[in-house]
PyMOL CGO cylinders between C-alpha atoms (Angstrom):
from pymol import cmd
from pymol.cgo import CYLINDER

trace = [
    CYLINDER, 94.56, 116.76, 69.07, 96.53, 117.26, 72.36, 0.3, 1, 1, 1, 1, 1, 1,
    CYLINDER, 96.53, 117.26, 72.36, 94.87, 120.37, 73.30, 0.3, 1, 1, 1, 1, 1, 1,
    CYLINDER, 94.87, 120.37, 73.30, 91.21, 118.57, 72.91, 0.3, 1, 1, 1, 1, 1, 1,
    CYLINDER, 91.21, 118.57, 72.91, 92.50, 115.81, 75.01, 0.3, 1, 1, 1, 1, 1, 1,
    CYLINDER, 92.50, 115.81, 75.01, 93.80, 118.44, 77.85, 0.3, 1, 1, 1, 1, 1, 1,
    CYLINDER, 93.80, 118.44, 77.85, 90.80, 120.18, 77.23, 0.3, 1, 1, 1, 1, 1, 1,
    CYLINDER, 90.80, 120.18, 77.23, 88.64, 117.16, 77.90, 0.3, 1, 1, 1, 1, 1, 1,
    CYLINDER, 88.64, 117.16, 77.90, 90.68, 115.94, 80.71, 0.3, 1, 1, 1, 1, 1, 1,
    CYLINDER, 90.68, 115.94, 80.71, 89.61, 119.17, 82.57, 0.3, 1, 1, 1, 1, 1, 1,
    CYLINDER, 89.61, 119.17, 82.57, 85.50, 118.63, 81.29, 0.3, 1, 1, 1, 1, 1, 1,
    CYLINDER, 85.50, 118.63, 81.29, 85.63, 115.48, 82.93, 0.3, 1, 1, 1, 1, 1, 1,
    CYLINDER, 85.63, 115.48, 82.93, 87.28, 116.20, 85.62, 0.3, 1, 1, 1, 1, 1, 1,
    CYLINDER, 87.28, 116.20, 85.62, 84.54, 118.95, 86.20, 0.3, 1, 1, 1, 1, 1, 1,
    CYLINDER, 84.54, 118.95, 86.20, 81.41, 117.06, 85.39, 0.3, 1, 1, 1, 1, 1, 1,
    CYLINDER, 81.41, 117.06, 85.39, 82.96, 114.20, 88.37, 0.3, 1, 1, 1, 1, 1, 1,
    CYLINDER, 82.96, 114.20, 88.37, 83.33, 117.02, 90.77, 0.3, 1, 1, 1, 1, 1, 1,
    CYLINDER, 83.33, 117.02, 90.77, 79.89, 118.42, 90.16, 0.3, 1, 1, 1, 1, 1, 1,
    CYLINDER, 79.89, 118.42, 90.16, 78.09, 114.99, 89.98, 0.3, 1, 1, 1, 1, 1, 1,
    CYLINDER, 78.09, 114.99, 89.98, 79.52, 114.16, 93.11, 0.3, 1, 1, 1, 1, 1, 1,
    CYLINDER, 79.52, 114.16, 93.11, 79.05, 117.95, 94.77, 0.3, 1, 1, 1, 1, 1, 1,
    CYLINDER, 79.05, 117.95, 94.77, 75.26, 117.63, 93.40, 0.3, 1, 1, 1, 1, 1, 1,
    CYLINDER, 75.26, 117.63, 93.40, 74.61, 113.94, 94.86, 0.3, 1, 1, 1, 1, 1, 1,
    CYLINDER, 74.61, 113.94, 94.86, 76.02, 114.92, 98.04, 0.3, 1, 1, 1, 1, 1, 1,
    CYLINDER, 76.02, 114.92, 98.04, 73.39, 118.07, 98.34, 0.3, 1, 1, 1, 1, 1, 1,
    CYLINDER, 73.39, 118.07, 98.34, 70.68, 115.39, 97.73, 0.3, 1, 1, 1, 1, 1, 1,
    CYLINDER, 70.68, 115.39, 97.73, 70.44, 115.00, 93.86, 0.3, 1, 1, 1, 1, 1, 1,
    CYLINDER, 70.44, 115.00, 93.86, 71.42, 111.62, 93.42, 0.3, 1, 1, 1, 1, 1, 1,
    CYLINDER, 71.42, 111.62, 93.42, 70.89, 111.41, 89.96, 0.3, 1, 1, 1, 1, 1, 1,
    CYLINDER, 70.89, 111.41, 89.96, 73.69, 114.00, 89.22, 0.3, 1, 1, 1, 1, 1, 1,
    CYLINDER, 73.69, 114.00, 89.22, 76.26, 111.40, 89.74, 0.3, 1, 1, 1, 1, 1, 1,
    CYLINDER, 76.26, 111.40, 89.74, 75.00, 109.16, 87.02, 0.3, 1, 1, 1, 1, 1, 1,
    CYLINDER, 75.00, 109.16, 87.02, 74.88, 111.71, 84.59, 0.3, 1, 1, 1, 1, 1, 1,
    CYLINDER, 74.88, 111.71, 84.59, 78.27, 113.18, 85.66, 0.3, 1, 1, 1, 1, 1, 1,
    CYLINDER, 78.27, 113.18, 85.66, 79.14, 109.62, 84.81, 0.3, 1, 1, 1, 1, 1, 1,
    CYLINDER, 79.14, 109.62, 84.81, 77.60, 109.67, 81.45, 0.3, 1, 1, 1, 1, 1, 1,
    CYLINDER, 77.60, 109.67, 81.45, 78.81, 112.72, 80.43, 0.3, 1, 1, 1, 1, 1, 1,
    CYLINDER, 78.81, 112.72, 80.43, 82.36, 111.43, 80.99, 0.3, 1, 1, 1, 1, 1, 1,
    CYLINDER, 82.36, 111.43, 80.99, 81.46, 108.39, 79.33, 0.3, 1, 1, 1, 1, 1, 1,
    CYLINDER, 81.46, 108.39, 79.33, 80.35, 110.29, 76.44, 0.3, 1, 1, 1, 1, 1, 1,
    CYLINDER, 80.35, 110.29, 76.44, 83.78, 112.35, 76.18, 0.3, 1, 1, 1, 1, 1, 1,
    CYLINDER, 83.78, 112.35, 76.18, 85.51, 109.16, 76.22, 0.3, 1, 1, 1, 1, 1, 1,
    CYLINDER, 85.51, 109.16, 76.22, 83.93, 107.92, 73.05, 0.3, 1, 1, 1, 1, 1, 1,
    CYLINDER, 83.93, 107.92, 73.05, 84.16, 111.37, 71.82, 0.3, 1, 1, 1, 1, 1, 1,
    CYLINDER, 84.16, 111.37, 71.82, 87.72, 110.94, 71.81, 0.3, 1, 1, 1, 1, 1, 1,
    CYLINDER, 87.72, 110.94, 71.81, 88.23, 107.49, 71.18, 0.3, 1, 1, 1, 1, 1, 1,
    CYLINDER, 88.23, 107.49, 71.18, 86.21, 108.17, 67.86, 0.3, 1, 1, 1, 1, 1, 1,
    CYLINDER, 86.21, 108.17, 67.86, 88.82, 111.29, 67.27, 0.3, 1, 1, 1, 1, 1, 1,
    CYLINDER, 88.82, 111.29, 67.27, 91.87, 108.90, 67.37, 0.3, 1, 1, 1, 1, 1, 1,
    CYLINDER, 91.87, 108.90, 67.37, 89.96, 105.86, 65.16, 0.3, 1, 1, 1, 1, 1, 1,
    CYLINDER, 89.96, 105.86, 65.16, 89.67, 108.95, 62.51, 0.3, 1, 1, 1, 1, 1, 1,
    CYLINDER, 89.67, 108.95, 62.51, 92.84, 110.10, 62.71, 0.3, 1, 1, 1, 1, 1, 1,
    CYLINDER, 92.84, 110.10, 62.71, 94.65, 106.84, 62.95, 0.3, 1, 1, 1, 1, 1, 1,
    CYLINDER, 94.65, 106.84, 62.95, 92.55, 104.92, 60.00, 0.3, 1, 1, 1, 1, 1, 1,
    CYLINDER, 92.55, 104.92, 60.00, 93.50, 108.34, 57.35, 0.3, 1, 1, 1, 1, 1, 1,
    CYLINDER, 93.50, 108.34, 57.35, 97.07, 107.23, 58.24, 0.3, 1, 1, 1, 1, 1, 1,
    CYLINDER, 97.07, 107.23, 58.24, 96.60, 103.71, 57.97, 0.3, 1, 1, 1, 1, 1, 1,
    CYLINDER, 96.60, 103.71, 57.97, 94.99, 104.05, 54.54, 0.3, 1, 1, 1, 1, 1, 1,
    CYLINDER, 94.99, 104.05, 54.54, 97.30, 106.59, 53.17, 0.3, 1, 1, 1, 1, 1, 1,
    CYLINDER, 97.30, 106.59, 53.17, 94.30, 109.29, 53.03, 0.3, 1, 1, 1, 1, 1, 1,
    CYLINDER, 94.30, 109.29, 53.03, 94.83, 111.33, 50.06, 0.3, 1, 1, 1, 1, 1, 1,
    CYLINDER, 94.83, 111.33, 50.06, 94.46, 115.06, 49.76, 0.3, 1, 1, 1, 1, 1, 1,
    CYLINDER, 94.46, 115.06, 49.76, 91.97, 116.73, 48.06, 0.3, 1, 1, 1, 1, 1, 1,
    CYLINDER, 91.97, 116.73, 48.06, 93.14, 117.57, 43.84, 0.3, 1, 1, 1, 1, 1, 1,
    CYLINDER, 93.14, 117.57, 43.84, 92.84, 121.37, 44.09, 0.3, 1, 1, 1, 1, 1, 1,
    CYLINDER, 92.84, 121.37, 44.09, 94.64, 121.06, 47.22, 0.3, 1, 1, 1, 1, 1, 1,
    CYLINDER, 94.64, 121.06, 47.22, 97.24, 118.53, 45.86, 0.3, 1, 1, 1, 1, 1, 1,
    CYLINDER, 97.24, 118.53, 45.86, 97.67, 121.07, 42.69, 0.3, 1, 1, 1, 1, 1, 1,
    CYLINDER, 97.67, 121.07, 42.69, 98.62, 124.39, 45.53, 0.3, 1, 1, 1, 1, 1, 1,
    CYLINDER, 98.62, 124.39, 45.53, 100.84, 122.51, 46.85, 0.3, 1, 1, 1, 1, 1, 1,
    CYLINDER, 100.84, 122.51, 46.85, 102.69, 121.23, 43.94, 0.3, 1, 1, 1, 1, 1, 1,
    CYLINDER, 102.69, 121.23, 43.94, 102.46, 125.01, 42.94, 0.3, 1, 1, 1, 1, 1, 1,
    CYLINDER, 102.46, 125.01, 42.94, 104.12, 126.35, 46.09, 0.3, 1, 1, 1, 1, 1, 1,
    CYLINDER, 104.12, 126.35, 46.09, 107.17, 123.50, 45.85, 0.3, 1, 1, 1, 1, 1, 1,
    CYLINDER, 107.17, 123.50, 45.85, 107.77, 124.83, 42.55, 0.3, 1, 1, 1, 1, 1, 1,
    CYLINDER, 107.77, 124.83, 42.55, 108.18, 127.94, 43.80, 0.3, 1, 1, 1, 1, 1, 1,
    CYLINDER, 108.18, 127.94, 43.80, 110.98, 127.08, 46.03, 0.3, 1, 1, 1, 1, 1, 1,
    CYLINDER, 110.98, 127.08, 46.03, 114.48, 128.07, 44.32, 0.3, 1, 1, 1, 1, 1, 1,
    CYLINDER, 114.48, 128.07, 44.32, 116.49, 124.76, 43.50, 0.3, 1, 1, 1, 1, 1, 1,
    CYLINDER, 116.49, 124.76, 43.50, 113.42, 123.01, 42.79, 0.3, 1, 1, 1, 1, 1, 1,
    CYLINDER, 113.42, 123.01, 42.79, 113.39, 121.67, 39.00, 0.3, 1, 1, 1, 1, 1, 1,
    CYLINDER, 113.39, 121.67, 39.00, 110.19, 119.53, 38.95, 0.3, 1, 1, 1, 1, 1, 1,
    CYLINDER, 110.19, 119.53, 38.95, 107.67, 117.35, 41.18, 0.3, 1, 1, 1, 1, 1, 1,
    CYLINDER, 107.67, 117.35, 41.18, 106.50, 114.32, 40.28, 0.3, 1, 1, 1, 1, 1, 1,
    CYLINDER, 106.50, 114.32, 40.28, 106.34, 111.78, 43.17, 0.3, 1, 1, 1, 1, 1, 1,
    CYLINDER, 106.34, 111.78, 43.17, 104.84, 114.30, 45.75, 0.3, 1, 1, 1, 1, 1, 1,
    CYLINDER, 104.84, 114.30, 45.75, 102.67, 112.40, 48.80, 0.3, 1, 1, 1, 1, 1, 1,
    CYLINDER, 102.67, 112.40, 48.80, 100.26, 114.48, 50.87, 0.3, 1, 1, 1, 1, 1, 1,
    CYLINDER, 100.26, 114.48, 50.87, 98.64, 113.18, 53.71, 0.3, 1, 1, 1, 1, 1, 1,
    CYLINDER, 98.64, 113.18, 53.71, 95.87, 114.59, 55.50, 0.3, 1, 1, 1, 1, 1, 1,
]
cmd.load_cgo(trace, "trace")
């Protein structure tokens, strides 16, 4: 998620310099969309981090087929005996 933040960070900060660049040559329109389009990567993001925190909140489980390859691969591990409390989250 940190890269996609960065990564927006430097979209916005792009779209602002353009809007303003473009309603300074005489588009003034560009600024309000520049505007919007940060707008719309804020959401974008705040959306990203209401996901991510409501699977945690909510204990999210993993998918059974999933759940099952994992169980597999910790039984594969030497010292291991058994699993049977094992919690996944996403």
């Amino acid at each position: 998620m940190d890269y996609q933040i960065q990564h927006y960070a430097f979209g916005s900060s792009v779209s602002v310099l353009a809007g303003i660049g473009a309603a300074m040559a005489g588009f003034p329109a560009a600024d309000v969309i520049g505007a919007m389009v940060v707008a719309l990567m804020i959401v974008k993001i705040g959306v990203g981090i209401g996901r991510d925190s409501f699977r945690d909140l909510t204990d999210a489980a993993v998918a059974g087929e999933r759940f099952d390859t994992i169980g597999r691969i910790i039984g594969q591990v030497s010292g291991v005996k058994c699993t049977f409390h094992v919690v996944c989250s996403l």
